[in-house]
Structure formats: C-alpha cells, structure tokens
N, C-alpha and C positions, 0 to 999 in steps of 0.2 A: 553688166548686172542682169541675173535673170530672175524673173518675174515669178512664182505661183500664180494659181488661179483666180485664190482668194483676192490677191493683192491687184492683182489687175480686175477683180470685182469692186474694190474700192477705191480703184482709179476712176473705173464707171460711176459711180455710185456720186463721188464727190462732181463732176462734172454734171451727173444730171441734178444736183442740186443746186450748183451756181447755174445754170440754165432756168430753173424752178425762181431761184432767188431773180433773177435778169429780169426775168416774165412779171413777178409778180411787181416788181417796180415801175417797168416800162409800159405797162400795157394800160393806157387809159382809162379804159372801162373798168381795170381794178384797182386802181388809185385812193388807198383810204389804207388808216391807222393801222386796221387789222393786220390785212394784208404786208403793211413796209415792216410790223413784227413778226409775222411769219417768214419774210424774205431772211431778217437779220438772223433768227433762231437758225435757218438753213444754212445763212456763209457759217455760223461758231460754229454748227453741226460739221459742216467741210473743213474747216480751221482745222480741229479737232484728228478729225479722221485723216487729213494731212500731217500731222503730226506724231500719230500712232502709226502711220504707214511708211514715213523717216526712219523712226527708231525702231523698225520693225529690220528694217534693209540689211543692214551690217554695222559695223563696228572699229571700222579700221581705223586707221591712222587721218586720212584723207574725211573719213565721215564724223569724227570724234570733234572738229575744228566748227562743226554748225551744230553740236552740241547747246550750248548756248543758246542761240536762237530760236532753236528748235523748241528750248523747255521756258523761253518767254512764252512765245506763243502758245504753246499749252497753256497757259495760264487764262488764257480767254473761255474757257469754261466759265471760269468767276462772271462773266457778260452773261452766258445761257441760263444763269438761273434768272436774273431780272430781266429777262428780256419774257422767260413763259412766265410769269408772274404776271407782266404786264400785259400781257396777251390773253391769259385768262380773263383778266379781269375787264380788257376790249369787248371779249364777245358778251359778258352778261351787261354790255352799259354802263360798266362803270370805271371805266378810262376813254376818254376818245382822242387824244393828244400827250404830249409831253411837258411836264412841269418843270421847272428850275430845280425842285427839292428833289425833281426822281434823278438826278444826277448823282447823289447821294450813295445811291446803288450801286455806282458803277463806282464808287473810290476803292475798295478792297481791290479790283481787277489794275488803277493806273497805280495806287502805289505800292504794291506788288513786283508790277510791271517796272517802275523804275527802280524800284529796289535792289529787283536782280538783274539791273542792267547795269547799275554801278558795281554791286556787291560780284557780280561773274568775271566784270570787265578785267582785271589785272589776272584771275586766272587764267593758266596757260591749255592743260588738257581737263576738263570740266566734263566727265561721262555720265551720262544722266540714270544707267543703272546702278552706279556705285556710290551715287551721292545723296547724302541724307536729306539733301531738300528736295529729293520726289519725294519722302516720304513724309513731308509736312504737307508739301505741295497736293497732293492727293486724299491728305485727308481732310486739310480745308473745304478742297474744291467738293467733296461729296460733303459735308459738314454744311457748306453753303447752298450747294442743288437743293437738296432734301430739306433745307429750310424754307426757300423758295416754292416748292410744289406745298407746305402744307399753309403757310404766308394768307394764301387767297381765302380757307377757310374762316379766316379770321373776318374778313371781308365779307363773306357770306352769311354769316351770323350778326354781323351790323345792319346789314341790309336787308334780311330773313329771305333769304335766298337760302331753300335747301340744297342740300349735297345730295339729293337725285335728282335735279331737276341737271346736274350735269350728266350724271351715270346713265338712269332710265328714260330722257327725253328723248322718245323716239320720234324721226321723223324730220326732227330740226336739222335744218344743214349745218348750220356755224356751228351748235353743239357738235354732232357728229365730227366736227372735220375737228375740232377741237379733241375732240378722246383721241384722234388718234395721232393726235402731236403729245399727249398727255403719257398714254401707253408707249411709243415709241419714247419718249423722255426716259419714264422708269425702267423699262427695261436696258436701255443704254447704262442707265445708272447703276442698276444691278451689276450687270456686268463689269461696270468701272468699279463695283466694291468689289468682285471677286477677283479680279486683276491687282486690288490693292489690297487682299488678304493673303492671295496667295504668291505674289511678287514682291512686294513691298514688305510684308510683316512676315512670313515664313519663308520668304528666297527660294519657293519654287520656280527657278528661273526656265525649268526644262516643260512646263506648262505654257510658258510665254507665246508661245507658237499658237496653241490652242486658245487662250480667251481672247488672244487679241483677232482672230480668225473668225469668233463669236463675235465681237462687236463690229467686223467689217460687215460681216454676213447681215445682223442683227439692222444694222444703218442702209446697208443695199435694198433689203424688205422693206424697212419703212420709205425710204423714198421712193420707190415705184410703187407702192400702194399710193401716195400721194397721188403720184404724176397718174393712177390709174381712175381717184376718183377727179386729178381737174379733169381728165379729159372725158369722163364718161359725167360726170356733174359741173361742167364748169361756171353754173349759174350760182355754188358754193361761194366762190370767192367774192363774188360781185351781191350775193344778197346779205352779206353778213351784218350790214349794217343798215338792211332796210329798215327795222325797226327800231332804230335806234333812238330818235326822238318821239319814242312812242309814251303815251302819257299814261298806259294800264302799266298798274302795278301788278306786283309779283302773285299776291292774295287774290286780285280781281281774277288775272288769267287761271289761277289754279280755280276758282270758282266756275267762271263761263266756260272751260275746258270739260268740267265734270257735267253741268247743265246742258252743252252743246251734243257731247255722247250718250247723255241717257235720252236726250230725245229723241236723237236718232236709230237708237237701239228700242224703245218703247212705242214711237207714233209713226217712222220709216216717212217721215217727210218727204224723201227722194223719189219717193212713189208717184210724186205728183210733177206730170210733165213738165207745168209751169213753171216751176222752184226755180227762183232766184236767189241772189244774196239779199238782194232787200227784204224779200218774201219769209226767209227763211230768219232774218234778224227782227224783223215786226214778229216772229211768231213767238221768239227766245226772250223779245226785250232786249237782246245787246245791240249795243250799237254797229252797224256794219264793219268798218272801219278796225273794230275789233276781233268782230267773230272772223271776220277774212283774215287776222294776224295771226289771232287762234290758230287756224285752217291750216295755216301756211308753216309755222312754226310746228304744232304737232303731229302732222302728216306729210308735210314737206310738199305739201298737194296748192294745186289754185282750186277757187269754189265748185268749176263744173267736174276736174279731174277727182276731186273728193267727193262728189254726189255719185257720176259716173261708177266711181268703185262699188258704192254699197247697192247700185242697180245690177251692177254683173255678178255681184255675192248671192243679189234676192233670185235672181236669171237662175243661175247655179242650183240654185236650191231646188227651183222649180221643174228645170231640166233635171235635176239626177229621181225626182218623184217615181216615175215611170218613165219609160218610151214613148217620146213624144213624136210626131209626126212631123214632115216641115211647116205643114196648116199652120200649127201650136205653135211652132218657133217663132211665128208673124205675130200670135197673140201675146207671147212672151215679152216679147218687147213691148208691148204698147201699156204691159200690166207692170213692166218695171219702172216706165215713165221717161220711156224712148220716145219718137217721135216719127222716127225715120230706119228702116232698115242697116243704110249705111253705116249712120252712123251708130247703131247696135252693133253690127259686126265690126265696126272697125275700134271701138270701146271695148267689145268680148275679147277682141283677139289679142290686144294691147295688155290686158289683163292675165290672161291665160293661154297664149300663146298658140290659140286653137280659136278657131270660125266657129259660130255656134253648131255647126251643123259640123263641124269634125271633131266637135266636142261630147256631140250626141253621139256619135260612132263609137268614138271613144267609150260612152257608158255599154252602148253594145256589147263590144268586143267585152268588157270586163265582165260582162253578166252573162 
C-alpha cells in the first residue's frame, strides 16, 4: 500500500494528538475537568480522522470486509459535539464535573452504535460509499455538531455571560485556548458539510481526493498549533481553572476591568516606584484578590509583569521625544518608576526586543 503525502500527514497528525491526549491525562500538575475534555475532544478528533483515512486507502475486496467497523466508529462524532459543549461550558465556571443526566448526551452515539451493529451484522459486502446510511449518517452527525456549538449560547444568556467575553477577551488564557478548539471545530465541520454536499448529495465522488486532503491538512494545523501554544504557554492548561471558585460575578469583573484601565490610562499609577498590588487596590477600592484576577484574566500578565509593561510604553515614549543621551536613559528609568538599571533593561528588552540603548540607536538610524 503506498502512501501520499497528505495521508502520511494525518498519520502524523493523529499520533500527535494521542500523544497531546496521553499528556493531558497523565501529567499531574494538569489533572482537572478541563483539561480530561480536551483530551477526549482529541481521541474523537483521531477516531475520526482514522476513519477518513481507511476509506480514503482503497476499496478492494480484502478492505470492503472492515467496512462495517470502520462506519461504527465514525459514528463517534455524535460524542465530539457533547463533549465541546461541555467544555465550553468548564472554562466559563459553569461545569466542573460530570452528572448522571449528562449521560443523556451520549445516548444518540450508543444506540446508533448498537443499532448498526445488529442492523450490519448479517450483511455480507456492506461499502460505505454506496450505501444510504452515510447519507443519514452524515447528516445527523453535522445536524448534531452544529446544535452543540450554538447549545452554550443558550447558557450564556441564563447566566448573562456575553458572547464577547468569549470572542474579544484578550489576554485570558483558558478563553484563548478555548477559540481555538472552537475555530478548529468549525472549520472541520465546514469541511464535513462539503464532503457531504458534494459526496453524499451530488456524487461527486472524483472530488473525494480533495476535501478529504482538506480536512487531513485542516486537523494537521490545528494540532500543531496546540502542541505550539502548550509548549510555548504551558501554564494555559494548568491555570484554567485558577479562578474557578472565584466569587466575582460576571457584572463586577466587567465593571473593575473598565475602572482598573481608565485609571491607568488617566493617573499612570505605575509611575510610582513603590506600586504594589495592595497599594494599587486601596487606591481603586477593589479588593486585591480581584483586581490580581482582573490582571490575570485580561492581560494574561502577574501584577509586576502588567505594571512593568505600561512603564516600558511610558520609557518608549520618552526615548522616541528626541535624542536622548545615555545620562537621560539613567533618568528615564527612574521617571518610569524603575528602581534599578538592571532590571529596566531586562524589562525593556523583554518587551521590545531591544536594550534601551539599542533602542535609542534604532531611533537614530531611522531619523
């Protein structure tokens, strides 16, 4: 049997997701709800694309006989809508386990599944592109996804939980990692409705080559973006659930979120060496405890790393004024509310990629 390129990208591609799935189980320190739903989303995601990558191979005599099995198992799609449902709904706090009734979800996937293990059983050559139950099969399964992604809204509106707070929240990790299990979702689903428009309902069978090449490619990208942001953020998986038992409402954070940025934009509190989290929550009225959630949540920052930033913006500012000398670079710090040279350059640099003093070079050269 020989192999395309593509195909042996979604031989890769499934194996670094059971690898991603392994990890996300085993590993101690990320042991929590979120996380074992993002594992299981990964095997149905591999299931899956094991599946497409069977009936991709050939068609022979010899491969016609796991026909059968092959279009069970597809069937675990029906799991991948309840399982991002329930995952959605982990990262805003409002699932932290499993109930007796969310079992519920999962009965269209087992009696499906036994259904066509009796109903297949006594046929003898069962090919899963000539037969009409892909084409029920297919439209359920997208009929079910797509009522699952919009499911949570309805949740959101109970809770007054806006629909930007998952879109626009920048900064939050759990959110972000969340969009892009959300976008990787719909686009796979896209692509599953054009494979069953253009396969299923019009028998363009000499396209097959090509969408199903799309959804290997499509599932290859999403999972190495994964695996690029645990390994460049792997403090994502492990904070998802810091604030979980947190007791600010939805209204408060959107309130102390708006109060905390105009102060900072109006009176530049950072300015001031001393600035602590305490210093800085006595001046707001919030509670500490909060504004550090704030912090954390909408900049993805700790207290010193988010003060730090808006000291190297005001640094910035002051260095592109004029041509400053190095004398001035010493003053510059101490007016942004540094302390210490070191750690002004090693805060500049972290920011901008540039020492303040090959930062100044830099406006040189450009002027």
């Amino acid at each position: 049997m020989k192999l395309n390129v593509i195909q042996i990208i979604s031989i890769i591609s499934v194996f670094q997701a059971f690898f991603l799935s392994v990890f996300l189980i085993s590993n101690k320190k990320n042991r929590n709800f979120n996380n074992y739903l993002l594992a299981f989303i990964l095997f149905i995601f591999s299931i899956l694309v094991i599946t497409t990558f069977t009936n991709s191979i050939g068609v022979g005599e010899n491969f016609i006989r796991y026909h059968k099995i092959i279009f069970i198992f597809r069937q675990s799609a029906l799991i991948l809508g309840p399982l991002v449902y329930f995952y959605i709904l982990s990262i805003f706090n409002l699932k932290d386990k499993f109930d007796f009734k969310d079992t519920f979800h999962f009965i269209p996937f087992i009696g499906i599944a036994i259904f066509l293990a009796l109903y297949l059983n006594p046929i003898q050559n069962f090919n899963i592109p000539s037969s009409n139950l892909r084409y029920y099969s297919s439209a359920s399964i997208l009929t079910q996804n797509i009522f699952y992604l919009i499911l949570p809204l309805l949740n959101f509106k109970s809770q007054k939980i806006k629909l930007q707070d998952l879109i626009f929240t920048n900064g939050d990790a759990s959110k972000f990692w969340l969009r892009i299990i959300i976008v990787g979702t719909v686009i796979l689903w896209i692509i599953k409705l054009n494979i069953f428009i253009l396969i299923d309902l019009q028998r363009s069978y000499n396209l097959c080559p090509y969408t199903t090449s799309f959804y290997f490619l499509t599932f290859f990208f999403l999972i190495n973006i994964l695996f690029y942001i645990s390994l460049q953020k792997p403090e994502i998986l492990r904070n998802i659930v810091k604030y979980k038992h947190s007791q600010l409402s939805n209204d408060d954070k959107e309130k102390y979120s708006k109060q905390l940025f105009a102060y900072i934009k109006d009176y530049k509190p950072y300015l001031d060496p001393e600035l602590t989290l305490a210093k800085l929550s006595k001046q707001l009225s919030i509670p500490s405890r909060y504004l550090s959630q704030i912090i954390n949540e909408q900049t993805d920052k700790n207290f010193y790393d988010f003060i730090n930033y808006y000291r190297i913006e005001e640094s910035k500012i002051l260095l592109n004024e004029k041509l400053r000398n190095e004398k001035y670079i010493s003053e510059i710090l101490f007016t942004v509310g540094f302390n210490s040279r070191s750690s002004f350059n090693s805060a500049f640099k972290k920011y901008t990629g540039y020492t303040p003093s090959d930062y100044r070079k830099k406006i040189i050269c450009a002027n």
